[in-house]
C-alpha positions as CSV (number, residue, x, y, z in Angstrom):
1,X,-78.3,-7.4,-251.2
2,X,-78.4,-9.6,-254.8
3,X,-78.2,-6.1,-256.5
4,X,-75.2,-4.8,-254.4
5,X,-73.3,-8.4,-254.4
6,X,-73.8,-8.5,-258.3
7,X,-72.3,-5.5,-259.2
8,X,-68.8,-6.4,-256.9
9,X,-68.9,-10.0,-258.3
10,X,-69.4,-8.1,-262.1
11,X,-66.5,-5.9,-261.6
12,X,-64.2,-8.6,-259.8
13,X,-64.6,-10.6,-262.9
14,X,-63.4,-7.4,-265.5
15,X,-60.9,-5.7,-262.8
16,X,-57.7,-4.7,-264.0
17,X,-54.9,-2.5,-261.7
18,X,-55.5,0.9,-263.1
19,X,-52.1,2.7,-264.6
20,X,-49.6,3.6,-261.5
21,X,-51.9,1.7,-258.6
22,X,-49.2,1.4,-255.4
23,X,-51.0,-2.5,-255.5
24,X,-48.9,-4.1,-258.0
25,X,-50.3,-7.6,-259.6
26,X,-48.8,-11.1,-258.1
27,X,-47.7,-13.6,-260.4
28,X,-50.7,-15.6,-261.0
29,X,-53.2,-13.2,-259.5
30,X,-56.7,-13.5,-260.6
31,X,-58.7,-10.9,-261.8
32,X,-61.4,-11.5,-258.2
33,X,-57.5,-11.5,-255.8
34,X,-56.0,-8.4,-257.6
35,X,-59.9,-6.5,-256.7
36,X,-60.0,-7.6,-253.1
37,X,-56.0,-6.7,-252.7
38,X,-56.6,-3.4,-254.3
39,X,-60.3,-2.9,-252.5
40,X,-58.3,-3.3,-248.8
41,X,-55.2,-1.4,-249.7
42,X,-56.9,1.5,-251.2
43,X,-59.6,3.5,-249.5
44,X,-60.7,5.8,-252.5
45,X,-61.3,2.4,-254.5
46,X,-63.2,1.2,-251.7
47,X,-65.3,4.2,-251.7
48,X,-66.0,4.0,-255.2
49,X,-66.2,0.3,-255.2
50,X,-69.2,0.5,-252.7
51,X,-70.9,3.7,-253.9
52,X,-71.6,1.9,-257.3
53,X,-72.9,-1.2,-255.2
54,X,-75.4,0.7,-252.7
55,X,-76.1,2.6,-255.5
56,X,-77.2,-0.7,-256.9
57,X,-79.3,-1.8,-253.9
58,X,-81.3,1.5,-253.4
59,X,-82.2,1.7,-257.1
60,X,-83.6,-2.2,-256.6
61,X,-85.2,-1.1,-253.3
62,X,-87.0,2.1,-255.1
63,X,-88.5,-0.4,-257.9
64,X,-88.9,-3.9,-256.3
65,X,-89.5,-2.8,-252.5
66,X,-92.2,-2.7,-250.6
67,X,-93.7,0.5,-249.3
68,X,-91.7,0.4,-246.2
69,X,-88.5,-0.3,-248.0
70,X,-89.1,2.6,-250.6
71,X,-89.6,4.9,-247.7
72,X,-86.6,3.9,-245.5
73,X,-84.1,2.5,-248.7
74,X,-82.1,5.9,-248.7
75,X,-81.3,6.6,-245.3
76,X,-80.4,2.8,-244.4
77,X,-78.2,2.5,-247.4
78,X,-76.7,5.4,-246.3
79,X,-75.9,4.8,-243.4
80,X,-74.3,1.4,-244.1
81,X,-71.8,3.3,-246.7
82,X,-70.7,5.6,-244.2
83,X,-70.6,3.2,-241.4
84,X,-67.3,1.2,-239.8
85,X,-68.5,-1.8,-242.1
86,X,-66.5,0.5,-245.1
87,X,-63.9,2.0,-242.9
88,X,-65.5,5.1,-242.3
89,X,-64.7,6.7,-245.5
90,X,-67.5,8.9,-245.6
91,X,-70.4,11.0,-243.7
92,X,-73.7,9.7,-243.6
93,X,-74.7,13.2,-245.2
94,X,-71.8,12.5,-248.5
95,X,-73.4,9.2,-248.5
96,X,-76.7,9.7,-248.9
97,X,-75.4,12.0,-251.7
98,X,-73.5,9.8,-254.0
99,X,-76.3,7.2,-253.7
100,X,-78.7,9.6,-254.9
101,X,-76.9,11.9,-257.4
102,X,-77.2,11.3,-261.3
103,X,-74.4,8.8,-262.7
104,X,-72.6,11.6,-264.9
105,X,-72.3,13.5,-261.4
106,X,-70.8,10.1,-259.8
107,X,-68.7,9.7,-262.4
108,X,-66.9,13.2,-262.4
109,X,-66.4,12.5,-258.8
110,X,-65.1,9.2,-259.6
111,X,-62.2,11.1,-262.1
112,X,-61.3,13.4,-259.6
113,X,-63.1,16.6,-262.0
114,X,-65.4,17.7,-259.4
C-alpha cells in the first residue's frame, strides 16, 4: 500500500491539467486539488492514475513479499483495479494486463497509439 500511495502522492505534487482537459484550474488550486478534481471528473485519468499505482504495489509485492504474497500479488491487485473501488473502468482480465505488461507497452496505451 506505501508503494501504491507514493506514486499518487509523487504525481499530486508534479500534476499539471494536460492541454484541452474539460477540468479547468480554480483560482488558487493546488497542484494535490487540481489531481483529485481531475482524478474524479475523468475516468481515463483515473484508469491511468491507478494502473501506474498497482503497478507500483505488485512490483513491491514480487520483490519484498513473502512467498504467499508473490504467489497471489497479481490476481489481488487485479482485482482491486477492476473492482467498484475504481469505478469499474476495467475487466479483471485488462487489469491483470496493464499491471503486468512492459512500461513502453503501458505507455503507448497511455497516448492513445495502441
Amino acid at each position: 500500500l506505501v508503494a501504491h500511495e507514493g506514486v499518487h502522492g509523487t504525481r499530486q505534487e508534479q500534476f499539471e491539467v494536460p492541454m484541452g482537459d474539460e477540468q479547468p484550474l480554480i483560482p488558487g488550486d493546488t497542484p494535490m486539488a487540481a489531481w483529485w478534481r481531475v482524478y474524479l471528473m475523468n475516468r481515463r485519468f483515473r484508469l491511468a492514475e491507478e494502473t501506474l499505482a498497482h503497478r507500483a504495489e505488485y512490483r513491491y509485492l514480487k520483490i519484498h513479499g513473502s512467498r504467499l504474497q508473490r504467489r497471489s500479488a497479481l490476481s489481488k491487485v487485479s482485482k482491486r483495479l477492476s473492482s467498484n473501488l475504481y469505478g469499474g473502468l476495467v475487466k479483471k482480465s485488462q487489469a491483470r494486463d496493464l499491471i503486468d505488461m512492459s512500461d513502453y507497452e503501458l505507455e503507448l496505451i497511455m497516448k492513445g497509439l495502441i
